[in-house]
VOZAPA-925905 format. One record per residue (C-alpha): residue number from 1; residue in one letter; x, y, z. Coordinates in nm, 3 decimals. Example, Ala and Ser with C-alpha at 12.3 -4.5 7.8 and 13.67 -1.06 7.14 Angstrom:
<rs>
[r 1 A [1.230 -0.450 0.780]]
[r 2 S [1.367 -0.106 0.714]]
</rs>
This chain:
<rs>
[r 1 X [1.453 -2.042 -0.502]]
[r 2 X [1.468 -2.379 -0.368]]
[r 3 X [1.369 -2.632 -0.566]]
[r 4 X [1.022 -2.884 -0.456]]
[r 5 X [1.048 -3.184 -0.272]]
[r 6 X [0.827 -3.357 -0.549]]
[r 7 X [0.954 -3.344 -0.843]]
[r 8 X [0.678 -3.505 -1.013]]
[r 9 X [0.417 -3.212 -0.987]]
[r 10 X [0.577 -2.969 -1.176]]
[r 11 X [0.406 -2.783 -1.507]]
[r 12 X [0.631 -2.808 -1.784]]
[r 13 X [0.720 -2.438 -1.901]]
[r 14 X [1.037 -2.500 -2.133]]
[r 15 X [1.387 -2.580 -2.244]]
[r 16 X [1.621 -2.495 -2.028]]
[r 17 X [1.829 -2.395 -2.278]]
[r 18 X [1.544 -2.153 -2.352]]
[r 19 X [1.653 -1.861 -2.071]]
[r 20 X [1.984 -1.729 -2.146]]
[r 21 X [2.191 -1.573 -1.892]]
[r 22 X [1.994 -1.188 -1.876]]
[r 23 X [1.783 -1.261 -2.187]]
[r 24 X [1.412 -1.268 -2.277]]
[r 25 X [1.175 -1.426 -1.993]]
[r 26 X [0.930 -1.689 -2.055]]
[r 27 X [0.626 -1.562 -2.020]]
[r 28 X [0.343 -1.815 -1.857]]
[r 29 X [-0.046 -1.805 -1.779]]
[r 30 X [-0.158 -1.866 -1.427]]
[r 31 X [-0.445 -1.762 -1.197]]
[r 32 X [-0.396 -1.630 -0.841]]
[r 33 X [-0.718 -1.669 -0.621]]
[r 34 X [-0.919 -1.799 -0.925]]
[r 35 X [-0.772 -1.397 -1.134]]
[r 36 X [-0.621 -1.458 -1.466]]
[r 37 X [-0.246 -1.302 -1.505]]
[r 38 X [0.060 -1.375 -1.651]]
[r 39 X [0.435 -1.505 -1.446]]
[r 40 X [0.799 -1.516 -1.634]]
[r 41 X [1.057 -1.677 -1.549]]
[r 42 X [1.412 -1.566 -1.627]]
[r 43 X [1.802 -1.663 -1.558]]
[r 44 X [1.985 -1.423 -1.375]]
[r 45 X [2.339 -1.484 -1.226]]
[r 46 X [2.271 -1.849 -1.395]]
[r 47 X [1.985 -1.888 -1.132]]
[r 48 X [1.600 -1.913 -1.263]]
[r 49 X [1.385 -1.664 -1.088]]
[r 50 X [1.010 -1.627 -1.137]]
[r 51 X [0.728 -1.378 -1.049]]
[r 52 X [0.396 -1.269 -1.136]]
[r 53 X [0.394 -0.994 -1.417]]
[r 54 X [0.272 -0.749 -1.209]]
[r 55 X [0.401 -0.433 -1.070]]
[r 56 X [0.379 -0.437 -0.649]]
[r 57 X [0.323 -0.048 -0.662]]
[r 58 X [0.017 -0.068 -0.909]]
[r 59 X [-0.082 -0.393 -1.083]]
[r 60 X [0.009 -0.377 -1.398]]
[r 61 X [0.234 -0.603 -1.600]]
[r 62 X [0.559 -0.470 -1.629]]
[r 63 X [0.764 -0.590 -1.936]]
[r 64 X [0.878 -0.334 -2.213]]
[r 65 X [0.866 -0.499 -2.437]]
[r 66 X [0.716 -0.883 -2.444]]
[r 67 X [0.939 -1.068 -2.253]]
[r 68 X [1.176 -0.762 -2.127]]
[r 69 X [1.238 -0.710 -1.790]]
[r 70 X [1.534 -0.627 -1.749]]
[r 71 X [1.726 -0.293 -1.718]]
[r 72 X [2.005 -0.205 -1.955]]
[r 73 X [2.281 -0.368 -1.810]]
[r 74 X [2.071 -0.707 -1.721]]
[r 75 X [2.099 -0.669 -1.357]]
[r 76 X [1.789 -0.584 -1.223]]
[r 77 X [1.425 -0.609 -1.289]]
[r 78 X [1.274 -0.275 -1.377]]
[r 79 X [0.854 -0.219 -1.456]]
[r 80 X [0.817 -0.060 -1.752]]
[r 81 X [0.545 0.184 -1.620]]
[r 82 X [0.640 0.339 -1.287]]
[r 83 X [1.019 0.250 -1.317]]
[r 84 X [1.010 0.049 -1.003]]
[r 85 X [1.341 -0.150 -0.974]]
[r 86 X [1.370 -0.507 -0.840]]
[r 87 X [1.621 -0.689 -0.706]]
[r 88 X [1.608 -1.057 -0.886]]
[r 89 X [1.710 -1.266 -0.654]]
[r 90 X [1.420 -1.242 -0.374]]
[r 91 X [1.169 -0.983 -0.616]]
[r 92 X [1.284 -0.679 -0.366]]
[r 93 X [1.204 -0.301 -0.472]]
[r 94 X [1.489 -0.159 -0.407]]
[r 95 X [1.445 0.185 -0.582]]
[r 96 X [1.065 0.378 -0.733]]
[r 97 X [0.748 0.401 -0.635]]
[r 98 X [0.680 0.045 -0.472]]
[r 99 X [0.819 0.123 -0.079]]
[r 100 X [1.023 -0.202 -0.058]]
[r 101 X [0.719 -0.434 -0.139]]
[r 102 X [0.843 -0.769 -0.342]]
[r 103 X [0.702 -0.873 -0.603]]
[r 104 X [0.526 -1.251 -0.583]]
[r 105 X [0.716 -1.501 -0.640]]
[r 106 X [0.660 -1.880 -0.861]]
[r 107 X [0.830 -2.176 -0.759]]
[r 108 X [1.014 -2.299 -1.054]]
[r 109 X [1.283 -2.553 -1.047]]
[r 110 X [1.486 -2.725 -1.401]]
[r 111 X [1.617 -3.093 -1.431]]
[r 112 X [1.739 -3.246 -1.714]]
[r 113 X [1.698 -3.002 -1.949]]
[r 114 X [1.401 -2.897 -1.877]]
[r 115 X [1.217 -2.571 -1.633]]
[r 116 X [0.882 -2.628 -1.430]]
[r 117 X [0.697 -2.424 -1.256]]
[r 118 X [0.527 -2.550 -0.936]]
[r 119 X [0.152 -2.437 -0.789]]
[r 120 X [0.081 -2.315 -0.523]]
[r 121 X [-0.260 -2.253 -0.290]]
[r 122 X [-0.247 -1.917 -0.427]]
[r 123 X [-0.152 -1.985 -0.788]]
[r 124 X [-0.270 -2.228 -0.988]]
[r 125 X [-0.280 -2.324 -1.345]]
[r 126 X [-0.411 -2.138 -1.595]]
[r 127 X [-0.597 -2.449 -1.757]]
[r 128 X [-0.530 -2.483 -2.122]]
[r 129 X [-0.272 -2.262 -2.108]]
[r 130 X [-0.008 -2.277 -1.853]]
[r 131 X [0.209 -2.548 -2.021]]
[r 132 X [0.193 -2.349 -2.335]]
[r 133 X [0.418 -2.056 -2.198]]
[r 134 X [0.464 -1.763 -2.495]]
[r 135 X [0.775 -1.795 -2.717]]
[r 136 X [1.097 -1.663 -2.631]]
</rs>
């Protein structure tokens, strides 16, 4: 994902040092159109990807296990319910129940150590809580 022109707007989420390569997301609060829901971010091929925690076939959040999105051999990101398969570089179903829908994406971007995520019109922050992202 390309990183934001302005730097200075980000939401602090954590450490970069806090996503391994294929490890446990970082799970965040946000609201889209005003609806409380949760986004992770992740490292995959040593890029940061982020999405909203929820399923494009049926919305439902989609870790395993808190945190765990990804299928056994850390390539792709699978929901938990329905077994929908993502690719993580762009959010794109590529195998289940979701017809090639994507799942929505968060602009984050890390400097200096550290990973923000950026709002957008649709997503905003979850006040309170969105710079208090859930333990890895």
């Amino acid at each position: 994902m390309p990183e934001p022109a302005d730097p200075g707007t980000g939401v602090p989420l954590c450490a970069s040092s806090d996503l391994a390569e294929g490890g446990r997301a970082v799970l965040f609060d946000v609201l889209e159109h005003g609806q409380p829901l949760r986004a992770f971010v992740l490292r995959v091929d040593g890029q940061l990807v982020a999405y909203l925690n929820r399923c494009a076939h049926v919305p439902v959040e989609m870790d395993w296990q808190e945190g765990e999105f990804l299928d056994g051999d850390r390539r792709y990101i699978v929901c938990s319910i329905h077994g929908a398969t993502y690719e993580p570089s762009d959010g794109y179903c590529i195998a289940g129940p979701c017809g090639g829908a994507r799942l929505k994406a968060v602009r984050v971007a890390e400097r200096d150590g550290q990973v923000s995520w950026y709002p957008s019109a649709d997503i905003r922050p979850a006040f309170g809580a969105a710079s208090t992202p859930s333990s890895p």
